[in-house]
N, C-alpha and C positions, 0 to 999 in steps of 0.2 A: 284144873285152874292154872297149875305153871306151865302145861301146854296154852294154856291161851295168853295166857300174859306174857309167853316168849315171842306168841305168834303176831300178838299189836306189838313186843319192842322189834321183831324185825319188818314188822310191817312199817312202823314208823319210821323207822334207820334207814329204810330201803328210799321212803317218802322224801328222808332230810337229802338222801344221797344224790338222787335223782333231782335234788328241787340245786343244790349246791354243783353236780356236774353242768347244769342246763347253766349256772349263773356264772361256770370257768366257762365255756363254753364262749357266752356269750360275751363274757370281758376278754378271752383271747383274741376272738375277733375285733372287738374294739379296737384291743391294743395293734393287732396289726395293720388294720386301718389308720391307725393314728403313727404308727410309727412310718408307716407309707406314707402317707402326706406328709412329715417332716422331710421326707426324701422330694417330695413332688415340688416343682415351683410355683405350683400357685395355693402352697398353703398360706401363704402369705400374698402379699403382691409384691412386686420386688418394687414398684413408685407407687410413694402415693402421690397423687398432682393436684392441688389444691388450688382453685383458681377462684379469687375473689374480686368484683365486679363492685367498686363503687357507684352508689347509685342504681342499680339495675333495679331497674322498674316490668314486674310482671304483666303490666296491663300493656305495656310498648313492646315487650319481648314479643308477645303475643300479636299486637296487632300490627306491627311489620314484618311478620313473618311470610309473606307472599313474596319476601325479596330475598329468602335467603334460601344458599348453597345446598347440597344435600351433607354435606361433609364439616358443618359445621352447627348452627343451632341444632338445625335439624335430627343433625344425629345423636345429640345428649339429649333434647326433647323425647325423641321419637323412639329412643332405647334406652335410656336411662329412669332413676325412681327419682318422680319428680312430683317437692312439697313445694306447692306454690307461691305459700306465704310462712315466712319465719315468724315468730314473737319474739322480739328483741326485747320488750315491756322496758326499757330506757328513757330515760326523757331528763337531757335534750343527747340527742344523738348523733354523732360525727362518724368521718371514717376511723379516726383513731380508737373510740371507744369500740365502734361495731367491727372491726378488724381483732381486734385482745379479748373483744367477748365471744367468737367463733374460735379461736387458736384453742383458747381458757378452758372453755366451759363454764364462762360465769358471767357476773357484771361487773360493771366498773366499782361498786362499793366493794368489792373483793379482789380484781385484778389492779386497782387502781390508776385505769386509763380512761381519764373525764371526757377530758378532751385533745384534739391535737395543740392545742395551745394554754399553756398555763401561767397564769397571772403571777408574776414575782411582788407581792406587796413592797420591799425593799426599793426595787427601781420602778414600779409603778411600771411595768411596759411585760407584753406576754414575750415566753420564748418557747421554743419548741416545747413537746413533752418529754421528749427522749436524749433533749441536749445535758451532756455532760461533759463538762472540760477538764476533767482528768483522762479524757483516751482523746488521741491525734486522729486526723479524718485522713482515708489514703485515697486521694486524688480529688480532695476537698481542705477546703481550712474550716470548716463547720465540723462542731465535735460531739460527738452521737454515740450514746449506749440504749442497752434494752434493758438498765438495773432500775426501769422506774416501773417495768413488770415487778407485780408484787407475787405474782406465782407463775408455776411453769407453764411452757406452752405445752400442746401436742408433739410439735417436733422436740422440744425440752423432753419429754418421757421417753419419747423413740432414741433419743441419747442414752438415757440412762436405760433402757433395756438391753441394749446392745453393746454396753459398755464401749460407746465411743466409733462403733463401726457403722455405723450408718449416716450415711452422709443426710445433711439438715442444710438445705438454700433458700433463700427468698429474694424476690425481683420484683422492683415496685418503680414507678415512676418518682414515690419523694420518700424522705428517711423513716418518717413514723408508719409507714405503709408498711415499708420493706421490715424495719427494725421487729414490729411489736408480731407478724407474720411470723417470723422466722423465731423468735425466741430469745433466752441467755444463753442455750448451749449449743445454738445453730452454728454452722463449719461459717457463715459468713453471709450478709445483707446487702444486698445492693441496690440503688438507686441512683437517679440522674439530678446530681449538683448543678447548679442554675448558674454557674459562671460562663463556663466553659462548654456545659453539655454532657462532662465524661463520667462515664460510671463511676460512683464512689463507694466505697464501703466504711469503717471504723477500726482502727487499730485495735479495738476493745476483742475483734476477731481475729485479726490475723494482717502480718503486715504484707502479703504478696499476695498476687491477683492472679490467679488461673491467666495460663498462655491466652485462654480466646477472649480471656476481658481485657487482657494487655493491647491485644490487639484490634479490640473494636476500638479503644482510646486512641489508638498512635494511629491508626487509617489515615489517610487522607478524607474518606469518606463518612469519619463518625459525626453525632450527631452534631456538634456545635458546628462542625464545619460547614454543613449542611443547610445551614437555618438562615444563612444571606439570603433575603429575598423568599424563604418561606414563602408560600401560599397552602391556606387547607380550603379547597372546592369541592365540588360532588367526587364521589370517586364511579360513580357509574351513574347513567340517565336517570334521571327523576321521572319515577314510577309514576306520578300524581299524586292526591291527596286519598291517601289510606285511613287517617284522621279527618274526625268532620270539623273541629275545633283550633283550625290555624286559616290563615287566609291565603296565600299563594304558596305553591311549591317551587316556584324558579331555583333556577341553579343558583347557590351563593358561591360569596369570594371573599374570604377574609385574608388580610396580609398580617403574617406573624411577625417578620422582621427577622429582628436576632435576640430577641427575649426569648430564652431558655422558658422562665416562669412560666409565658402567657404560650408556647408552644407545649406544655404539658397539662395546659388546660382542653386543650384539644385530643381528639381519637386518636391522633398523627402517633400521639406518642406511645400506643399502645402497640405500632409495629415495633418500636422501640425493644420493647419490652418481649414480644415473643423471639427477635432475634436472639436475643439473649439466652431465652429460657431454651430454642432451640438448640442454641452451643453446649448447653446442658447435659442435655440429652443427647446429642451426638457424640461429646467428647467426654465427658465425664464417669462412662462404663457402669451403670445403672443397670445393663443388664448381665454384669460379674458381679460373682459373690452370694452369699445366702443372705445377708441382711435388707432387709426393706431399705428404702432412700427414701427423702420427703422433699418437694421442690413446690414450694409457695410462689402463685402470681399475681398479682392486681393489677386490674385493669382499671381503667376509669371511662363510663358513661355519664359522667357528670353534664348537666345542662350548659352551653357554652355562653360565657357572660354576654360575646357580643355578638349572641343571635339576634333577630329580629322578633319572631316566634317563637319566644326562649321553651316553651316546654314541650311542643309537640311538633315544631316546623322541621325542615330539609334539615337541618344540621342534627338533628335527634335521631332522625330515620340515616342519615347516613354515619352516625358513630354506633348503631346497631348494625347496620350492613357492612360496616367496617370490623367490628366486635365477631362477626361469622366469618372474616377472613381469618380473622386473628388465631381464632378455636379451632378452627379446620385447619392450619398449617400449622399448630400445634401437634393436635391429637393426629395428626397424618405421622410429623415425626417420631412419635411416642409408638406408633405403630410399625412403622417400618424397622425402629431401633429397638425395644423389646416388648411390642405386641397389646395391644390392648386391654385383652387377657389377661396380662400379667399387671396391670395397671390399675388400680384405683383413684377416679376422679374427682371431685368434688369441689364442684360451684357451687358460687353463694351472691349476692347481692347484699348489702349494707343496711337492709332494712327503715331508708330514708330518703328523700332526696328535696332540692333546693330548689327555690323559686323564685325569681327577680318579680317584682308586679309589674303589669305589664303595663303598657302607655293606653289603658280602656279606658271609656269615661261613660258613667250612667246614660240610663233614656233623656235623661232632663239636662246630659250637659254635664252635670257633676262630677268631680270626679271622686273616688269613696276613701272616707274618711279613718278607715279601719288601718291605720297607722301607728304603730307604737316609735317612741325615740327614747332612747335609753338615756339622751344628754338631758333632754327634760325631765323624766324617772328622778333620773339624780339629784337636780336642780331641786324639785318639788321635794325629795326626801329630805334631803341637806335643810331645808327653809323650816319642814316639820321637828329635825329634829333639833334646831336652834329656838326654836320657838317652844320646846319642851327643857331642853338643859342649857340652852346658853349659846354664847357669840362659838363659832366654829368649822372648821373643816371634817364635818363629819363622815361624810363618803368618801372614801379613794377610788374605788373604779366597780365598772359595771362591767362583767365579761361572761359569755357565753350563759345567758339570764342569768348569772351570780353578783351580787351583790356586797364588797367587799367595806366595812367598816372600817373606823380611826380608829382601832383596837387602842392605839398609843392615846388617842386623847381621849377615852373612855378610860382609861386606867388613871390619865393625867388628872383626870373627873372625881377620881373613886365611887364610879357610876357600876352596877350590877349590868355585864354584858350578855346577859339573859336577860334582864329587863330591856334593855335598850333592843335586842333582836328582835323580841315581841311586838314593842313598840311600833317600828320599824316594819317589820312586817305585817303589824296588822293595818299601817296606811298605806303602806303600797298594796294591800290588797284590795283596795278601794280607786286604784286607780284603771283608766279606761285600759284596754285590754289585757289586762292581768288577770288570767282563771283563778291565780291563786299563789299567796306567796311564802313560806314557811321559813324558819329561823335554821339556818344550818345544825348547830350544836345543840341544838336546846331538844335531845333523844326522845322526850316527852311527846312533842309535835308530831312524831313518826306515826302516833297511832293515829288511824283513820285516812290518814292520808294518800294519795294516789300509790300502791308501789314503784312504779314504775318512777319517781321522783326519789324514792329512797336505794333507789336500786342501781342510781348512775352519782349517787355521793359516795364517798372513799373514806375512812377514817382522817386520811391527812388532809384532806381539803378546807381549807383555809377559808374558806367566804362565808358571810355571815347571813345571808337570806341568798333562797333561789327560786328562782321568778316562773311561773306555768305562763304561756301567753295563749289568748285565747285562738282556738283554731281560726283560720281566714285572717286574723292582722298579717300585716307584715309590721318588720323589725327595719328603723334607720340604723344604718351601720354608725357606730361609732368611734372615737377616734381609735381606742384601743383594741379594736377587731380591725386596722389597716394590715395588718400579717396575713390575716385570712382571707387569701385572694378570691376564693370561694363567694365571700361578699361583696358582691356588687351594686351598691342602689340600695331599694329597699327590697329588703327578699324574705322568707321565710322556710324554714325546715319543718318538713313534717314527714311523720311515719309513711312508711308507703308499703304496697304488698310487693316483697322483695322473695327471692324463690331461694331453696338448697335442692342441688340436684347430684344424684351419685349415678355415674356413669363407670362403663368399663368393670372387668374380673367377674365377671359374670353372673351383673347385676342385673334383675329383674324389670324388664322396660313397665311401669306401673304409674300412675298419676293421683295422689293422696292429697283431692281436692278436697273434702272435707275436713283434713285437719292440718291444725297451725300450732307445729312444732314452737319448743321454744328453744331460743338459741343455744340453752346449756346441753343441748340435746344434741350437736353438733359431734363434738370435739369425745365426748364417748361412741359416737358411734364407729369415729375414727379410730380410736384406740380399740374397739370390740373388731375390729376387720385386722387390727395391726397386732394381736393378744397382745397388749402391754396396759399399763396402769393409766388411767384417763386422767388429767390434771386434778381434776374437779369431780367426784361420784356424786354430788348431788342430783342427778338425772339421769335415766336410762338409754342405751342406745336408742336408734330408729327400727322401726316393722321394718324398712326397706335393707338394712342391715343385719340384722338378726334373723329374719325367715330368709336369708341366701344362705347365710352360714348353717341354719338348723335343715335346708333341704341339700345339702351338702353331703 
């Protein structure tokens, strides 16, 4: 009997022995794998290049695609993992919000970036989101921080993992692009100030500008100097009508002048923009050192106010065949200077885009009525709510569907501003194109409500009802949306299927047409390629991210 009970403990011992060699065994190997790839350059990427596309619209990606290059659309299409439509679930949605909710990993009730323009009740007139007059503008008198981020970006984490060695850039045609892009702890922001034309950044970064930005300014050749006499025309033959929904494709001619603004409403300024981002990369040594680098760029596909066939004509087709020069003479430099391989991409689109109504008029002649005016909105509230509490100036302004109340003369009242929001909101929801109107503060209303409505208010946001309009109106611009050059006439925003695509480091060329990521899904995925901590963990990486690294 102690012959056998010797023979199961060394039978056992042998078992544990053997099960515990197989498990060093196989963690030694781990560990030298893993400590090899700390040595290899592509444990990481040493860039990531982040390129985000205002406006970029999938269903135009797509069907002007018979005009482009092999070295640009083509080549993040045709070898990159591409989700065709993001879920921003936002509403109402600009580029400032949709720019901070990619960087984040979240929504604007968490990053708190509503909009690009925010209503001062004080002076009654909007100002930037990102304007702050405590930092100097350097080669601007316009004063700009990113401390109305209320959390970090992606590039914000890629600082604090690398304790400060990894360089953080962004490049944008206007400040809230650049700013909310690149971060608080980005090396520096930059955008084109509408005076002069010259690159500007914010003293909040840093008060001296890289040799090659100094030197695109002082040229002879930068851009203000450039814009006497502006013309933006076709940049190559007009294909014909690729779209069945416009009426002639002739060559257009628009004259820019020497307005900075209305030349960065244009494609033109998206050469702009990769000039830049090229000096980047050639001079900035991206491909020295062990630490990743992170270099934000926006572009802008925005509709041009003064098209003729503002959504789908020649001027549409040719800011997409210009947007392929753009990527191609990007991603060529990225290559040539430290390899593609080494590079992780990642386009996005804005998840929206803008709509002037067009000059159509019904079978019968008519023309349609589906018109909202925010001056009338107002008018007709104001009247209700004198006709409930008394003689007064009840409304101050209507901005970006928010509705801001005479907080002062409700108080002056000793009226319940919960009572009065309800009020208020339950008559404007009865009016013609309103889907629907909710009380800002009043936390209760949240339930049942669209999310997508609760998910682009912020704790500090100050308006007291916010307005759903129904799909197909359009909005008359009003006096307090004159900032918003964006609004031309009457227009309308609506969601649209906007694409994220990761390219380059040797990512899986795949097309994940069946599902519609949400945007918090972004900015982890980028941190799970980058090992550092994601802004936001409320979401998991992407399949397109996670099965490269796990077949790795």
């Amino acid at each position: 009997m102690a012959k056998q009970k010797q023979i199961k403990e060394n039978s056992g011992g042998h078992s544990t022995r053997g099960i515990l060699a197989s498990l060093v065994a196989v963690l030694s190997v781990a560990m030298n794998v893993y400590a090899g790839s700390l040595t290899s350059p592509t444990h990481t990427p040493r860039l990531l290049l982040c390129i985000s596309v205002d406006q970029l619209r999938s269903d135009l990606l797509i069907g002007f695609s018979p005009l482009y290059s092999q070295e640009g659309w083509r080549r993040i299409l045709s070898g990159g993992a591409v989700y065709p439509s993001v879920d921003f679930d936002v509403y109402p949605l600009d580029v400032a919000s949709a720019i901070a909710s990619i960087y984040t990993g979240e929504y604007p009730s968490m990053h708190g970036i509503g909009a690009s323009l925010v209503y001062d009740e004080e002076t009654n007139k909007c100002s930037s989101v990102v304007e702050d007059s405590n930092y100097m503008g350097n080669y601007t008198s316009e004063r700009y921080s990113p401390l109305a981020l209320q959390m970090s970006t992606i590039g914000d984490e890629l600082k604090y993992a690398s304790a400060g060695r990894s360089s953080v850039y962004s490049i944008a045609p206007n400040p809230e692009e650049a700013i909310l892009a690149g971060g608080q702890e980005a090396d520096a922001a930059y955008w084109i100030e509408n005076d002069k034309g010259r690159w500007a950044t914010s003293t909040y970064y840093t008060k001296q500008l890289p040799w090659f930005v100094e030197k695109a300014n002082s040229t002879p050749n930068n851009i203000g100097a450039l814009l006497s006499g502006k013309t933006w025309k076709n940049s190559r033959k007009v294909e014909g009508q690729l779209l069945p929904y416009t009426g002639t494709f002739a060559p257009f001619y628009h004259k820019i002048g020497e307005s900075v603004e209305q030349y960065k409403k244009t494609p033109l300024v998206n050469d702009d923009v990769t000039n830049l981002a090229i000096s980047f990369v050639e001079h900035y040594g991206y491909e020295l050192g062990t630490s990743p680098h992170m270099l934000s760029v926006v572009y802008t596909a925005a509709p041009y106010p003064g098209a003729m066939d503002y959504e789908q004509g020649a001027e549409m087709q040719d800011a997409y065949v210009r947007l392929d020069s753009n990527i191609a003479r990007l991603l060529n430099a990225v290559e040539r200077k430290i390899g593609l391989s080494n590079c992780l991409v990642m386009l996005s689109g804005t998840g929206y885009s803008s709509y002037r109504q067009p000059p159509v008029r019904s079978a019968n002649g008519k023309r349609s009525t589906r018109n909202f005016s925010p001056e009338r909105c107002k008018a007709l509230l104001n009247m209700y709510l004198m006709a409930v509490y008394g003689q007064g100036q009840w409304i101050k302004s209507y901005r970006n569907n928010y509705i801001y109340l005479n907080r002062s003369l409700v108080e002056e009242r000793k009226l319940s501003l919960e009572e009065v929001q309800i009020k208020a909101a339950q008559f404007t929801s009865e009016m013609a194109g309103v889907a629907s109107c909710i009380p800002v503060l009043s936390r209760k209303s949240y339930i049942g409500i669209e999310q997508s409505l609760a998910n682009g208010i912020h704790k500090q946001e100050k308006a007291d009802l916010i307005l759903q309009i129904l799909p197909g109106w359009y909005v008359e611009p009003n006096i307090i949306d004159i900032r918003d050059t964006s609004l031309q006439g009457k227009y309308r925003k609506m969601p649209c299927d906007s694409p994220v695509i990761f390219f380059g480091w040797g990512i899986k060329a795949a097309i994940y047409a069946d599902e519609k990521p949400s945007v918090r899904r972004i900015a982890p995925s980028l941190a799970h390629v980058l090992r550092i901590r994601p802004p936001c963990n409320r979401d998991i990486p992407l399949p397109a991210i996670t099965g490269r690294l796990l077949s790795k």
